[in-house]
Structures are given as C-alpha cells and as structure tokens.
VEXPA-781354 format. One record per residue (C-alpha): residue in three letters; z negated, x negated, y negated. Coordinates in pm, whole numbers, plus 32768, in hexadecimal, padded with zeros to 4 digits. Layout:
{'Ala' {Z X Y}}
...
//
This chain:
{'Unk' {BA8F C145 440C}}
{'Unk' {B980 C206 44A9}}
{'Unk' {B7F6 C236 43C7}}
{'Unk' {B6D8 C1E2 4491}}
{'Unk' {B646 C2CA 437A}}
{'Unk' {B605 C452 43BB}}
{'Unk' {B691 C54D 430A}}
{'Unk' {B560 C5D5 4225}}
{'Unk' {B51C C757 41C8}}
{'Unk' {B41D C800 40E8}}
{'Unk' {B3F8 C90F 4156}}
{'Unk' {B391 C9C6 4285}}
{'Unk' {B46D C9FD 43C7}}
{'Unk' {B58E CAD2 4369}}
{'Unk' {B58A CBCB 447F}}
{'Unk' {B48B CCD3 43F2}}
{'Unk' {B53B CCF6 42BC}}
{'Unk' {B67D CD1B 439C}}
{'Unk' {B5E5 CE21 4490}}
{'Unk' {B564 CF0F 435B}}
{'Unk' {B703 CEF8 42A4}}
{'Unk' {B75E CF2D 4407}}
{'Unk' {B68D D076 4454}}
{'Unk' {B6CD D0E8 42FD}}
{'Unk' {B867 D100 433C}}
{'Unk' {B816 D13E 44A5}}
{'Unk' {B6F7 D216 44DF}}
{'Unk' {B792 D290 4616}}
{'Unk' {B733 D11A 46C2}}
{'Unk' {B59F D1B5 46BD}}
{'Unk' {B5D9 D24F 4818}}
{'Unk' {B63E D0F2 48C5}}
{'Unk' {B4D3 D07B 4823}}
{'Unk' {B3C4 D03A 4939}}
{'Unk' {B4E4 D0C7 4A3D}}
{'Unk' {B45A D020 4B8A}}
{'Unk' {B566 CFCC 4CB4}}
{'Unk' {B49D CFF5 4DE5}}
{'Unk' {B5D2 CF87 4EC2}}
{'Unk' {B58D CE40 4E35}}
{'Unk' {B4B6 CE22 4F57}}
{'Unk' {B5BE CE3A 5061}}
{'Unk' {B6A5 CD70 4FBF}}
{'Unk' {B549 CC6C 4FEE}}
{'Unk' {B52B CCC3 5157}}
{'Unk' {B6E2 CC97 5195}}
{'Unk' {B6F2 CB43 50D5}}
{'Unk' {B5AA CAB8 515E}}
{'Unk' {B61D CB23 52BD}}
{'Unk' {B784 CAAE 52A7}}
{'Unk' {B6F6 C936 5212}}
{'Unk' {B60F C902 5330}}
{'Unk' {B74B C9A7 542E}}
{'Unk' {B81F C863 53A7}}
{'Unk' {B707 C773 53B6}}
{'Unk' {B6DD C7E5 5529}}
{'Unk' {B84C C7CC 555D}}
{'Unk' {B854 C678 54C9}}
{'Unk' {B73F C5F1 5597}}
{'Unk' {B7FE C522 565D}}
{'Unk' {B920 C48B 556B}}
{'Unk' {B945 C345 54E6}}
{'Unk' {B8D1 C2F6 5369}}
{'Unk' {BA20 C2E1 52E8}}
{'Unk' {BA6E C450 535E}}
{'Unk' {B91F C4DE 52EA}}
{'Unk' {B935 C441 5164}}
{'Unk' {BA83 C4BE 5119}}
{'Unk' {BA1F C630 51A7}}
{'Unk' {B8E5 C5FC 50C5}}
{'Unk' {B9AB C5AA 4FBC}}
{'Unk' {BAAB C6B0 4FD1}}
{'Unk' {BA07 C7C4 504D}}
{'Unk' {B886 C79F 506A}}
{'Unk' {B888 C75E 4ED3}}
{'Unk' {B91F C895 4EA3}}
{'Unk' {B7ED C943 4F77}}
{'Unk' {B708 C892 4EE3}}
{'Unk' {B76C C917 4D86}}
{'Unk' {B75D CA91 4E09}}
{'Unk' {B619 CA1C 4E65}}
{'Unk' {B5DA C99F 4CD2}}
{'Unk' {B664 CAD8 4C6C}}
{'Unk' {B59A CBD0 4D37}}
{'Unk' {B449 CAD9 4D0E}}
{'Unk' {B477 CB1B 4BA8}}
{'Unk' {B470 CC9A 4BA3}}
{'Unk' {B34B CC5D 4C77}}
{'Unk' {B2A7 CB8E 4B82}}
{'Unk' {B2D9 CC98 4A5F}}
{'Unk' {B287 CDDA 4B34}}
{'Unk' {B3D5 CE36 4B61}}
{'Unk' {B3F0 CEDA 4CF4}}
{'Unk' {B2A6 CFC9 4CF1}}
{'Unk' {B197 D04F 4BF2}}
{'Unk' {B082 CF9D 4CD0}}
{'Unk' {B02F CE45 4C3C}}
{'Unk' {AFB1 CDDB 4DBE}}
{'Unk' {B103 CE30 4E52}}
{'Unk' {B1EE CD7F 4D55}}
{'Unk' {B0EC CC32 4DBD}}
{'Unk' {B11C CC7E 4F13}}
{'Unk' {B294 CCA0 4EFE}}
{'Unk' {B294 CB61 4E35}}
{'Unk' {B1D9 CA85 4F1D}}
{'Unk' {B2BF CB0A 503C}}
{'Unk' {B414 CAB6 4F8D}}
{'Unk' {B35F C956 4F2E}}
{'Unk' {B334 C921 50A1}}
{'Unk' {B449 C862 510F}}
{'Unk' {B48D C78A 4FB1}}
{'Unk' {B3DE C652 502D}}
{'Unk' {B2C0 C64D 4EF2}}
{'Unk' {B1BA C758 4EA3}}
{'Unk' {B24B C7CD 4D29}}
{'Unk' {B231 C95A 4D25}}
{'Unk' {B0E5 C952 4CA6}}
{'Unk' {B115 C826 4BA8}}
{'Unk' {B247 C89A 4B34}}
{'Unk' {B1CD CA06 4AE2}}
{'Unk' {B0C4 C92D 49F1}}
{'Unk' {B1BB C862 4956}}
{'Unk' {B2D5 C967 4934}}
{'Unk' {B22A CA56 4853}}
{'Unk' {B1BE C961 4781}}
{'Unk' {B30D C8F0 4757}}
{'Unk' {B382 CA53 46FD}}
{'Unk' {B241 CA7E 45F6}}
{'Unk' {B274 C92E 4555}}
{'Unk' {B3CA C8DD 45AB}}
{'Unk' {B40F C74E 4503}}
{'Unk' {B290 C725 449F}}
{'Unk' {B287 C5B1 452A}}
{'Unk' {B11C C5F2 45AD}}
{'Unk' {B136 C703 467F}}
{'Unk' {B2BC C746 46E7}}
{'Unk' {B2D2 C65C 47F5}}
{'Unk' {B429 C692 4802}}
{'Unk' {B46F C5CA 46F5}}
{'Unk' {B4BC C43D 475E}}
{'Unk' {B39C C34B 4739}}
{'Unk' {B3BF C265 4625}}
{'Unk' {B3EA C13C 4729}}
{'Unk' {B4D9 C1F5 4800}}
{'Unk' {B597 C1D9 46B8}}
{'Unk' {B587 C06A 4647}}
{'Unk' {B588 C024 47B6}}
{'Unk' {B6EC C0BE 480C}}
{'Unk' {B793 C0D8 46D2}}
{'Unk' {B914 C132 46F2}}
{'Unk' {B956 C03E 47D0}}
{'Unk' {BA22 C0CC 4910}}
{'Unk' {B954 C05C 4A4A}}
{'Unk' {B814 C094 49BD}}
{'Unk' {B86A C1ED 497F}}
{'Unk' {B8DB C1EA 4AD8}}
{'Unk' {B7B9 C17D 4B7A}}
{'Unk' {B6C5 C255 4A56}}
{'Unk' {B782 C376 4B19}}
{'Unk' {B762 C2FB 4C72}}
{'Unk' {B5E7 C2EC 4C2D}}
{'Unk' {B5BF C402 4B6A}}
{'Unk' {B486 C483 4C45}}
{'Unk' {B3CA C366 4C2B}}
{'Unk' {B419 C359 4A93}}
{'Unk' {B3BD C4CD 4A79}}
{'Unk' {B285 C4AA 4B2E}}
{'Unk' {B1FD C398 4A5A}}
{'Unk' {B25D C442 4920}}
{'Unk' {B14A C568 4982}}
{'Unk' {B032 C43D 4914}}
{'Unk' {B056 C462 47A6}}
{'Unk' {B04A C5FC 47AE}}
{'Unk' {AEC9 C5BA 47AC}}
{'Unk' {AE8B C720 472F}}
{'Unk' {AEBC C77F 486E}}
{'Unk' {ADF2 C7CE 49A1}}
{'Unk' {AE9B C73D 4AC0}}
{'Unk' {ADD0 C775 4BD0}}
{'Unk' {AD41 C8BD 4C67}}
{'Unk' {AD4A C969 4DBC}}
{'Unk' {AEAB C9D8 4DBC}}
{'Unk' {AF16 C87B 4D89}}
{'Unk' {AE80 C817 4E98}}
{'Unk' {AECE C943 4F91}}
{'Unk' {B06F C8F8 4EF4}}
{'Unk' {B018 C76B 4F72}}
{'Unk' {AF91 C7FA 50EF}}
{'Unk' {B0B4 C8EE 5123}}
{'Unk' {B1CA C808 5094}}
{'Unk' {B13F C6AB 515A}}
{'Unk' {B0FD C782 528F}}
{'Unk' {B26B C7E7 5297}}
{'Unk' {B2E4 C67E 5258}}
{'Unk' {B21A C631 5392}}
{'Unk' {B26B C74A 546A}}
{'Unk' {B409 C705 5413}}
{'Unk' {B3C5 C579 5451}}
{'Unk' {B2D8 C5AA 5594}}
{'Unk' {B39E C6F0 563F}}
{'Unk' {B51A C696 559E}}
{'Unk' {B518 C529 557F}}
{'Unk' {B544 C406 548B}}
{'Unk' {B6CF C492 543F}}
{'Unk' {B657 C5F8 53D3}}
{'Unk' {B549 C559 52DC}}
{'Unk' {B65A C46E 5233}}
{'Unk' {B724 C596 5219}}
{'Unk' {B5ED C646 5192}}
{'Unk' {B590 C56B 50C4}}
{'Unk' {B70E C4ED 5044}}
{'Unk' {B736 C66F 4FE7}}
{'Unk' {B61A C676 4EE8}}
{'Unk' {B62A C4FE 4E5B}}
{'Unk' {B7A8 C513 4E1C}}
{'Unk' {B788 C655 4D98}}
{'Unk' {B697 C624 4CAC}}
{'Unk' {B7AD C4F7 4BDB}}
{'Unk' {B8C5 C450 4C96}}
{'Unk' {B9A0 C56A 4CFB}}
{'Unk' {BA7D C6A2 4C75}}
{'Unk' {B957 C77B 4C47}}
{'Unk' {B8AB C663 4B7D}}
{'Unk' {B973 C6B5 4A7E}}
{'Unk' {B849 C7DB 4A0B}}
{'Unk' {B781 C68F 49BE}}
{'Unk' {B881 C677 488E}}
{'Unk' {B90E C7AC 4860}}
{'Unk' {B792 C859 47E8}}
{'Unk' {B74B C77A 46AB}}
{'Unk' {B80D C64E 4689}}
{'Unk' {B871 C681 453D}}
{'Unk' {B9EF C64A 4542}}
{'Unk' {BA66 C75E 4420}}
{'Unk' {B948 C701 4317}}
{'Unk' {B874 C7E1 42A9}}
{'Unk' {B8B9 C8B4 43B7}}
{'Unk' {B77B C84F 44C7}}
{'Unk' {B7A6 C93F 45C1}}
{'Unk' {B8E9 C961 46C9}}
{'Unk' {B974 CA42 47D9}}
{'Unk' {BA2E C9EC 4913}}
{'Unk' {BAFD CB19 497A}}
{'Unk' {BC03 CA7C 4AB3}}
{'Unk' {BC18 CAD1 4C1D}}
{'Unk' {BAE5 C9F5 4C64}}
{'Unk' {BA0D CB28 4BBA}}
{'Unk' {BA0B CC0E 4CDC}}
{'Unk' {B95E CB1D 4DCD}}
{'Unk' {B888 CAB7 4CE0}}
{'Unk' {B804 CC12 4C68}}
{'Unk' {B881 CBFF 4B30}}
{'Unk' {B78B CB06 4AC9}}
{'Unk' {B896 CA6B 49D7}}
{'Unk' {B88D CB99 4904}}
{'Unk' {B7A7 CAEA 4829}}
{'Unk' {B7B6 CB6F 46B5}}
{'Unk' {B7A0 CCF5 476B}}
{'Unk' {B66B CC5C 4812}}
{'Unk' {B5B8 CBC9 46E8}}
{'Unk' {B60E CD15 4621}}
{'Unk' {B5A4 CDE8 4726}}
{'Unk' {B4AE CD33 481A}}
{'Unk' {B420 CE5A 48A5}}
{'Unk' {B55F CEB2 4925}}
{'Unk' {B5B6 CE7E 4AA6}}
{'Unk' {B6C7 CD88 4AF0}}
{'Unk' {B7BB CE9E 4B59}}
{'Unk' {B7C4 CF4D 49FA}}
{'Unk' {B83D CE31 4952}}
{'Unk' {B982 CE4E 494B}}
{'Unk' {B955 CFB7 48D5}}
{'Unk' {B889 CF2D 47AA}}
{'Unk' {B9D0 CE54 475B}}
{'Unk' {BAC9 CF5B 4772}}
{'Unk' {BA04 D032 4693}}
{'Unk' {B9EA CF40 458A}}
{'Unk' {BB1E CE60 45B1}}
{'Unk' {BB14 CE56 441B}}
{'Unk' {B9A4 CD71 445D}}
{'Unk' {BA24 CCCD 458B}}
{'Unk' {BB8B CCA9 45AD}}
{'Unk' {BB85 CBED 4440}}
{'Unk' {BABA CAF0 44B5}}
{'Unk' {BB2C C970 4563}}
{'Unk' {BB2C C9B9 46C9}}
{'Unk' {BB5F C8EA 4813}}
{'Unk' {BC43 C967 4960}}
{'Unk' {BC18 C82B 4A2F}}
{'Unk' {BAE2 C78B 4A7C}}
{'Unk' {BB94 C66B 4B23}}
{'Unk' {BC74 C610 4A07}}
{'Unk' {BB39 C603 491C}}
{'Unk' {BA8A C521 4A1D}}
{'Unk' {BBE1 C436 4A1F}}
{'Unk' {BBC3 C456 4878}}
{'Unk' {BA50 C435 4858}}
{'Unk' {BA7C C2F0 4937}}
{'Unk' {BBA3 C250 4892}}
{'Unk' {BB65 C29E 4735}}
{'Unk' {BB20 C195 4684}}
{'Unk' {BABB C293 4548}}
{'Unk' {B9AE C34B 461B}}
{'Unk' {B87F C2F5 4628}}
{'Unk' {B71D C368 46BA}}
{'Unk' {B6B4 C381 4563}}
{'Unk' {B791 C4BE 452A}}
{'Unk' {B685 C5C1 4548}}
{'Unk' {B5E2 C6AB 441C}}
{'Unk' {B4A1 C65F 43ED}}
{'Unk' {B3A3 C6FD 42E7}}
{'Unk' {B228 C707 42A2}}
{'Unk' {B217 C889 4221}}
{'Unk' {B15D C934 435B}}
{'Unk' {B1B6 CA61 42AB}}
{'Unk' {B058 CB2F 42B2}}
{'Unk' {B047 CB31 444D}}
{'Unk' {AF15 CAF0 44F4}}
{'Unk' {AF1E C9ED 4614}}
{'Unk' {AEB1 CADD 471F}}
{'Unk' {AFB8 CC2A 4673}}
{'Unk' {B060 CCE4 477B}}
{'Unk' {B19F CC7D 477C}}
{'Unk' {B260 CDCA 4733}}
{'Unk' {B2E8 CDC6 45C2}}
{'Unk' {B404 CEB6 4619}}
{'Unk' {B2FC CFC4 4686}}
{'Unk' {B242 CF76 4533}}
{'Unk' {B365 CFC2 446E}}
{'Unk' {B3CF D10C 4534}}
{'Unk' {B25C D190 44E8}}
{'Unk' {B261 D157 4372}}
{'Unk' {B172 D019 43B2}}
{'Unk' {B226 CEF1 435E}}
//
C-alpha cells in the first residue's frame, strides 16, 4: 500500500552536482547556455491567435460539442501555452527582462486566471530549493495528503481541481512577495481578455476558454506533467522526463531533468542536451505517455500524494539568487 509519508533527503537538490559531472564530460553543452529563442514569440502570437480563432468558431455550439473540443484539443493548446509561459518566466525568448514579461502576460491572455507573474515567483523557487517543504510549492500540502490518500476518486477529483489546490498551496511559501505591479498588470490583461471573449464571443467561447485551461491543468492527457515531474515512482530517483509525441505541442516542457540541469537553456535545445549526454539521461526512469501515467497515478492503489522528495538542506542559496546555476558552473562560480 501507498505512504502518506514523503520520501526524505539530506542533502541539497541534486541537479547542481549533476550539471557540473555533466559539463565536465560535455563541455561542448556551454554554447546552448543562456541561448535565447526569440521565435518563441511567434509561436505566442500563432497559438494565442489560433485559441481565440476556435473560441470564435465555437461561439455558437452546444456545451456538449464545446467540452469534448476543450478536452481534446484546447488542452493540448493550453500546454504550448505552459510550455512557452515557462521560457518566458526564466528569460528564455530575448535578453530584455521587459520583453520576456511582456511576452508572458500575452501568452497568459487567454488561460482564464492571471498566473504568468505568480508562477515566475514560485517557479524559481522551486528550481533553487527544489523539495524544501517551505518554499517549493510544488510539493503537495500536508492535507492534500491525508485528505486524498490512495484512494481512486479522490485522486480523481484532487486532479480535476488541481487549480484551485495549487493556488492555495502558494499560502504557506510565506517567504515570498506575492504582490507587486506586474501581478496586478498580469490580473488586468488576463480578466480583460476573459471579458472581451465572454462579451464579443459569447458564453460558448468562455467555457471553451475556460475548459481549455482548467482541464489542462489535471484531468486530461497532458495532466500527466502533474505526475510525470516529481512523483517519485523509481525511488531515489526525484526528478522525471516525458519524451512522447505530446512533447512537440507542448514545447518540450516534459524534458524535465535537461531543464533542471540546464535551466538557462531555451526549450528548443533540450533535446540536444539529451542526445549529447544520453549516458546522464538515457539511464534514467523515463515516461512516453502522459495519459497512461494519469490512468496509473489514478488507479494505483500503491501511489500516493505523499511520493515526493522532500529535504530541509537549502543548500547555501539565498532566497532572492538568480536562478541560473548552469551559468554559475560554466563560469567557474559554482
């Protein structure tokens, strides 16, 4: 059966150590370092444009058409959305600070709840203290544990309102500032377009709006990254890559070990970073189908919420450290 206990490390997060062994075989992976992919901005523009285009052309269907396109398809968007959001968030598309921020707010638009901003907070404290209870809010509350457990429908339903759980987890990270002007200019332009799609497109287009991010975001194919990150299903291994067809549309976001290793590295290069090292990569447990790990994290009765690394080792990082270990390490620094 399942432990509602975590998984407990001493030390620090493992990536550093794995990013110096890795540029030490590799040195050759230094020129993908702080590599920015400035078409990540069109590919904002195309998908932003092509999931308002399908709201529009679902303005006047019936709810049980709209949901299953949601489902099927507007998921799918939405997670090319996550994936290009996130470069945003770590400065991945240009040098200028102001224009990743932009960029991010834009492709945060049309997914129903102002997060860019948040989630740029919250993110790079997850990579700096990755499994520190207090300030990776990625990690499962300690109720969302006892209250779900391994039992089927309440991991069902923990998925289906994975939003909501996410959101309330942010309350314990109390090291960090949550609100500040960008938060608030990411609330204006994300609530303005929710009105402008319900007031100029209709009640249809915002369900299939707002279906497209909530589904997304847990009960669906793609919510299979929820798991596939750090549920800790080959102990002591606490860190997991998707690499199946779903990776394309989603930017590679799944590439998640080459991320943590190299976070300064724009989502594009990723797969580069794996075939250059397949002897750090290609030995580790991997996943090819997000849906089949939804269907096993579901139906499992030995999994658990509980089956996350945590540690209390902060590992010498300052709260407010840029977020760039991989560029420490190529300059001698780390």
């Amino acid at each position: 059966m399942a432990s509602m206990e975590f998984y407990f490390d001493k030390g620090p997060e493992p990536h550093l150590e794995r990013t110096k062994a890795i540029l030490k075989k590799h040195p050759e992976l230094r020129q993908f370092i702080g590599k920015k992919n400035p078409w990540s901005a069109l590919l904002i523009v195309l998908a932003v444009s092509l999931q308002l285009a399908i709201a529009w052309f679902l303005r006047h269907q019936p709810w049980y058409v709209v949901l299953p396109v949601a489902w099927l398809f507007g998921t799918i968007v939405n997670h090319t959305f996550i994936g290009l959001l996130h470069d945003a968030s770590h400065g991945l598309i240009f040098r200028s600070r102001f224009w990743n921020d932009v960029f991010g707010l834009i492709v945060n638009a049309p997914m129903l709840v102002p997060s860019y901003v948040s989630f740029k907070k919250y993110h790079m404290k997850h990579h700096a203290f990755q499994g520190v209870y207090e300030l990776d809010a990625d990690i499962p509350s300690h109720w969302e544990v006892r209250l779900v457990k391994n039992i089927w429908w309440r991991k069902m339903l923990w998925l289906l309102l994975y939003p909501l759980v996410q959101t309330l987890r942010t309350a314990r990270v109390r090291e960090v500032k949550f609100l500040d002007g960008w938060v608030l200019t990411n609330w204006l332009t994300t609530f303005a377009t929710d009105f402008a799609v319900w007031y100029f497109m209709g009640p249809m287009a915002f369900l299939y709006i707002a279906a497209s991010f909530w589904l997304g975001f847990g009960l669906s194919v793609v919510g299979g990254r929820l798991i596939q990150e750090h549920y800790v299903l080959n102990p002591p291994q606490e860190t997991y890559s998707y690499y199946g067809w779903l990776s394309w549309p989603s930017c590679h976001v799944g590439y998640h070990n080459e991320h943590h290793d190299f976070p300064s590295c724009a989502w594009n290069y990723l797969p580069k970073i794996r075939a250059a090292a397949p002897e750090f990569y290609d030995t580790l447990k991997y996943h090819t189908s997000w849906g089949k790990l939804v269907l096993k994290f579901i139906f499992d009765k030995n999994i658990s919420l509980a089956q996350r690394m945590v540690r209390k080792n902060r590992g010498n990082i300052g709260l407010d450290d840029e977020v760039i270990p991989d560029v420490r390490v190529a300059a001698g620094s780390a």
